[in-house]
C-alpha positions in Angstrom: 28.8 90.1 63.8 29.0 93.8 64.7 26.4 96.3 63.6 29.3 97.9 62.4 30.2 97.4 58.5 33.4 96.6 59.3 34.4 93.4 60.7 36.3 93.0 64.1 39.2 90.7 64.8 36.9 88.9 67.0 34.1 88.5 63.9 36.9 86.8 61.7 38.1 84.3 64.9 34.6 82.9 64.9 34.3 82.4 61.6 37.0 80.9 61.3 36.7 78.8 64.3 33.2 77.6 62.4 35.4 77.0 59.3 37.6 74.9 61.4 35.0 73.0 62.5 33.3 72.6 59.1 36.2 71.7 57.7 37.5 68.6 60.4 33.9 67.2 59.8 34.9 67.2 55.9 38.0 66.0 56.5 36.3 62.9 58.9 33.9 62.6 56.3 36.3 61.9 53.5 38.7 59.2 55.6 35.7 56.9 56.6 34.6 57.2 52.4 38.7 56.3 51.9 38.2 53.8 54.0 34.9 52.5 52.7 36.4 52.6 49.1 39.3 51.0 49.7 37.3 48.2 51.9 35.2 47.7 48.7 38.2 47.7 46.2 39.3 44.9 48.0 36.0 42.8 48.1 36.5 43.7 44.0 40.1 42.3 43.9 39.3 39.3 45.9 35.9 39.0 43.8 38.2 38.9 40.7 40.9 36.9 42.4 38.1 34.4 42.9 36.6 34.4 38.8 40.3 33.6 37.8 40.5 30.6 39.8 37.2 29.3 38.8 38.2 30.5 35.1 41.5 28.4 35.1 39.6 25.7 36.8 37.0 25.7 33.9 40.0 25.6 31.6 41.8 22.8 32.7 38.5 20.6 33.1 37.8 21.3 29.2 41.2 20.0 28.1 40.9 17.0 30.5 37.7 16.3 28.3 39.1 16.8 25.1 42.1 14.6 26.1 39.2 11.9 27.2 37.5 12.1 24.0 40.6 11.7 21.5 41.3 8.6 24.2 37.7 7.4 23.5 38.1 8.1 20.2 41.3 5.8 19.8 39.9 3.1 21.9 37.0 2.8 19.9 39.1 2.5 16.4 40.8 -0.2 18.3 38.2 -2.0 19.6 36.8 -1.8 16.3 39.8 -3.2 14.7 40.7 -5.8 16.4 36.6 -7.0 16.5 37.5 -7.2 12.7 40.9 -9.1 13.0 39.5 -11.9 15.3 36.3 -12.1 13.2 34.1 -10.9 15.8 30.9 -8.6 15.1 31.1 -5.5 17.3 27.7 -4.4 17.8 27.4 -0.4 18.3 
């Protein structure tokens, strides 16, 4: 600036010019964060995405073993009972 006190025309131009400048580097700074969070939301999504399907999988494998068991279960009653009906000693 001007030794003077008061500021030229020419004194607020640069300024601003410097503001401009500041202020496009913000502006670059803040897209490539947008960008970087919204890369990294979906990583999260498809992260979650991924714990659901595994989850559901989990899920379906549990009741495919309880089905088994009661099947199991029955056969063995059965087995049993009809060891008993033909007078034959089922050994456990």
């Amino acid at each position: 600036m001007s030794t003077d006190t008061a500021a030229t025309r020419k004194d607020i131009d640069d300024v601003l010019n410097v503001l401009d400048v500041m202020m496009i580097r913000i502006d670059e700074l803040f897209s490539k964060i947008e960008g970087s969070v919204a890369e990294t939301q979906k990583k999260v999504q498809s992260i979650l995405n991924q714990l659901d399907h595994i989850e559901k999988r989990l899920e379906i494998s549990e009741d495919e073993r309880l089905v088994m068991a009661h099947q199991l279960t029955q056969l063995h009653d059965w087995v049993e009972r009809a060891a008993a009906r033909i007078d034959v000693k089922f050994a456990r």
